[in-house]
N, C-alpha and C positions, 0 to 999 in steps of 0.2 A: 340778405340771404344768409351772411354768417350768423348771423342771429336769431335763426329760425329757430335752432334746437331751444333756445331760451323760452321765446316766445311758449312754445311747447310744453316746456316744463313747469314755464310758470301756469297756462291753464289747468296742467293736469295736475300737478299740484294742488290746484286752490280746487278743484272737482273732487282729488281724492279726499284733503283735509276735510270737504264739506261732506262729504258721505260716511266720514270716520264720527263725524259730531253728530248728526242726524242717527244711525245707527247705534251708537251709546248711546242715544238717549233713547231710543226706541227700545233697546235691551235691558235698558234699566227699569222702564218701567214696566215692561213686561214680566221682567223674573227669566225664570228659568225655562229653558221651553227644551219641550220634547220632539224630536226629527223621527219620521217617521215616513221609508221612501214607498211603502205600500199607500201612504195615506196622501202621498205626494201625486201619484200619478194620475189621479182623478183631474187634477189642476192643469197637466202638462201641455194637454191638446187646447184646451182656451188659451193658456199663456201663452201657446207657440203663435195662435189663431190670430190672437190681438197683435201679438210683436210683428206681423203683417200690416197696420196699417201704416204705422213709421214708418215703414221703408217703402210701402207703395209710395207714400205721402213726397219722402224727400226724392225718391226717385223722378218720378213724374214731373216735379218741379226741377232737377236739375239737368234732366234729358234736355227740356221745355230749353234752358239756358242754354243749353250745348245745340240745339237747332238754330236760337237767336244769335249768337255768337255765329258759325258756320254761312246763315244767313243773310245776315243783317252787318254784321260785324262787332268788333269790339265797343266802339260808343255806345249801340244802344244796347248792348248788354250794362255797360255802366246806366244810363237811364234808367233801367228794368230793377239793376241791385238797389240803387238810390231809393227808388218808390217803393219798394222790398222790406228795406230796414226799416222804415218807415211804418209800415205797416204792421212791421214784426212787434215794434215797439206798442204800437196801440193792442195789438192781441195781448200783451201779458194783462193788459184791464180786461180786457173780454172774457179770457179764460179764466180768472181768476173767482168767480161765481162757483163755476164747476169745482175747484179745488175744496173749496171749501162746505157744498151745500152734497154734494154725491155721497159721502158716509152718512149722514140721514135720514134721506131718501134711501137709500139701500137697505135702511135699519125698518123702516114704516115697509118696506116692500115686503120686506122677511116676515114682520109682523102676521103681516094680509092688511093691514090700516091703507086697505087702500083711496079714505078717503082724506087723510091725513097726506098719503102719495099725491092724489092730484091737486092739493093745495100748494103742495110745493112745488110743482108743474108748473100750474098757474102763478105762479107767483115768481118764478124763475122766466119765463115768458114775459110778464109783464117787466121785470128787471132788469131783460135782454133790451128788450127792445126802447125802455124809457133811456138807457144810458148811450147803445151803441147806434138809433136809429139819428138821432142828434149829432152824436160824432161824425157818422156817417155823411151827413149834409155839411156837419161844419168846416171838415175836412177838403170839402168841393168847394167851399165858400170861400176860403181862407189861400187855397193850394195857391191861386197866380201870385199871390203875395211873397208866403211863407217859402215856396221852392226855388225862387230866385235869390231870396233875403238868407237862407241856411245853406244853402248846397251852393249857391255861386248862380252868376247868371250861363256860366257855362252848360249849368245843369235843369236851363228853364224849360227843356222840351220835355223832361221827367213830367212836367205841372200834370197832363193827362196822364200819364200812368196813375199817379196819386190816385186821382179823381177816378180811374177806373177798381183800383186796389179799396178806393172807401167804402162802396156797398158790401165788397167780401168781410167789413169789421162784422155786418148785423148779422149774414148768412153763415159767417161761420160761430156768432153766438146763439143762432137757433138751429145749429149742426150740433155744437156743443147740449144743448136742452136735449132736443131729439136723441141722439146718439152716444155721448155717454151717461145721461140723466133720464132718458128710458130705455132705450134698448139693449146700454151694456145691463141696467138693474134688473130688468124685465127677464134676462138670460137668453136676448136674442144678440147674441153678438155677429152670429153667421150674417146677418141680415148688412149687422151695422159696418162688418168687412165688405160685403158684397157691394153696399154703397160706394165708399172711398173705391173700390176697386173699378168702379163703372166711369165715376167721376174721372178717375186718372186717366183712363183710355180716353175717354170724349175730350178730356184736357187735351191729351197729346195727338189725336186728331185736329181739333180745333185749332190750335199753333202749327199743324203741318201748312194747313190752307191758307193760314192767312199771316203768317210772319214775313214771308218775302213783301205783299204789299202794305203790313201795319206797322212791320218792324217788331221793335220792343210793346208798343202799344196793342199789338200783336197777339204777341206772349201773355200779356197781363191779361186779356179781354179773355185767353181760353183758360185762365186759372179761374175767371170770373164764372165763366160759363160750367166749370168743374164744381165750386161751390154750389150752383142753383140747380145743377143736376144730382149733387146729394142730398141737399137740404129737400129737395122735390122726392128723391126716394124715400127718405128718412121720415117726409110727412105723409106716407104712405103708408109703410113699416109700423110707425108707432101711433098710427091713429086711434086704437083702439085704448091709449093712456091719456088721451086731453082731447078737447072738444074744438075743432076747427074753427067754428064759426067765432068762437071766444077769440083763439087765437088774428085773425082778420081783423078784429074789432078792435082788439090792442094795437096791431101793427098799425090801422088805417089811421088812429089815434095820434099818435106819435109823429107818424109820419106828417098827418098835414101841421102837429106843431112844427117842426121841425122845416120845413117848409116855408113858413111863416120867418122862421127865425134866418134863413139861408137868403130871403129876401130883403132883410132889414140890415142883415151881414154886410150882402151887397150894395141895399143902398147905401151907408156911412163907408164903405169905400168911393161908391161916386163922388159925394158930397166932400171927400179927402183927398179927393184928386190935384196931385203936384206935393201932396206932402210927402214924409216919409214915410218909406214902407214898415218901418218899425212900429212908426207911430200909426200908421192904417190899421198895422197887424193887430196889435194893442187894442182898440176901440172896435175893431172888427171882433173879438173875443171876445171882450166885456157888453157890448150889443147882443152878441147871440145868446151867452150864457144870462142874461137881465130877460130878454124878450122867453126863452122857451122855458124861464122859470117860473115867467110873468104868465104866459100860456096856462101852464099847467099851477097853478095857484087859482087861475081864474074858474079853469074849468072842475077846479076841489079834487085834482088825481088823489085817490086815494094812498099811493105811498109816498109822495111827499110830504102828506100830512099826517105820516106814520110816522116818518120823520123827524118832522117838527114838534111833536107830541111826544115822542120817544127822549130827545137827540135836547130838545130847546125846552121842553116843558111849556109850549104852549097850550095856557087851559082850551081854549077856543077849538083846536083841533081837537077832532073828533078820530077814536081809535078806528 
């Protein structure tokens, strides 16, 4: 506790350094710029608009802990943070699409290139769901293993939380496509707040009813529930920018490799039964990632072979 103020200043510290370097170099390459609060106030009401869904977002989720905790008690609030961080850590690959493909997409939109727009749709779609729909499965595959062998066996009741927090990796990368890769560009953002806003409530309904009998597995099942209720308005919302059936087609894709691959996970765990769980863990990886590469090689996806083509210079592959 004496050392909190530290702790403190060493984040805010290294937050404010980072935004001091980010910002020179944003000033530098811009020049000189001109402020202008007549020219400001057009922006005000979206900016305030959007700066709603962060805090709907962390609220919802920390009320969510404060019923689990109040409920359940302290343990499975640890549980629920375990499978949490967990989680958090695979969104920075999830989100990390959006970071970098959304000022493009914004730029084709402005255009009117709207069919330059839904290439990039489609093509984001398809990106989501080839990386994160395989996480998604390997994550379940792997959890009885991997959450006794890192967190301790104390923390082996977390393994379903995992397992419930892995499908929200794919839902919140086709939250992300949806919601800020067409509806924030599109200039519907009312819609894509009203989403997050709908989902929070249902969240925090759905953990009223069922936290005293699930616990922390509880809590995680109504954040689950929170994503599929956005992602379901958002493919609502922005139907009118990508073509559903596509969309299906891709996911149903994926999924059954993936599938395929959660099966073979599993079996080279039976077949490793009494070894180490390091060593399961190891060959349980190296199985999935061989098989749902071997999948999709077989069946010629074409961005793997964009890839290979691109990336290896394989003549054989075809653009």
């Amino acid at each position: 506790a004496s050392d909190l103020w530290l702790y403190v200043l060493i984040n805010s510290a290294a937050l404010l350094i980072g935004q001091l370097v980010t910002w020179s170099a944003l000033f530098a390459d811009l020049g000189k710029i001109h402020f202008s609060f007549r020219a400001m106030k057009k922006h005000v009401a979206p900016m305030l608009l959007l700066s709603v869904i962060p805090c709907v977002s962390l609220l919802y989720t920390a009320v969510n802990k404060v019923i689990l905790g109040n409920v359940a008690g302290a343990t499975e609030v640890g549980y629920y943070n375990q499978a949490f961080k967990l989680y958090t850590i695979c969104m920075g690959f999830v989100s990390a699409l959006s970071t970098v493909i959304v000022p493009r997409m914004a730029m084709h939109f402005k255009k009117g290139d709207q069919a330059k727009f839904r290439q990039f749709v489609n093509f984001s779609i398809r990106y989501v769901s080839i990386s994160t729909i395989p996480l998604t499965f390997g994550l379940i595959g792997i959890a009885t293993t991997f959450v006794p062998l890192f967190l301790g066996a104390a923390f082996a009741p977390a393994t379903h939380n995992v397992m419930l927090f892995a499908p929200c990796l794919f839902l919140a990368g086709v939250a992300d496509i949806l919601g800020l890769q067409i509806l924030l560009i599109t200039n519907q953002s009312k819609k894509y707040t009203l989403s997050i806003i709908i989902g929070s409530i249902v969240s925090f309904a759905t953990n009223i009813f069922v936290v005293a009998a699930w616990g922390s597995e509880g809590t995680v099942f109504s954040f689950f529930i929170a994503n599929l209720v956005i992602v379901a308005l958002q493919l609502y919302f922005a139907r009118k920018h990508y073509e559903f059936r596509y969309f299906l087609k891709i996911v149903a894709k994926y999924t059954f490799f993936s599938i395929i691959m959660l099966f073979a996970m599993l079996g080279i765990k039976y077949l490793l039964q009494g070894q180490s769980d390091i060593l399961i863990l190891v060959y349980q990886l190296i199985t999935g990632v061989y098989v749902y590469l071997l999948c999709l090689f077989l069946s010629k996806d074409p961005l793997l072979f964009q890839i290979l083509y691109r990336k290896v210079g394989w003549k054989h592959v075809k653009k």
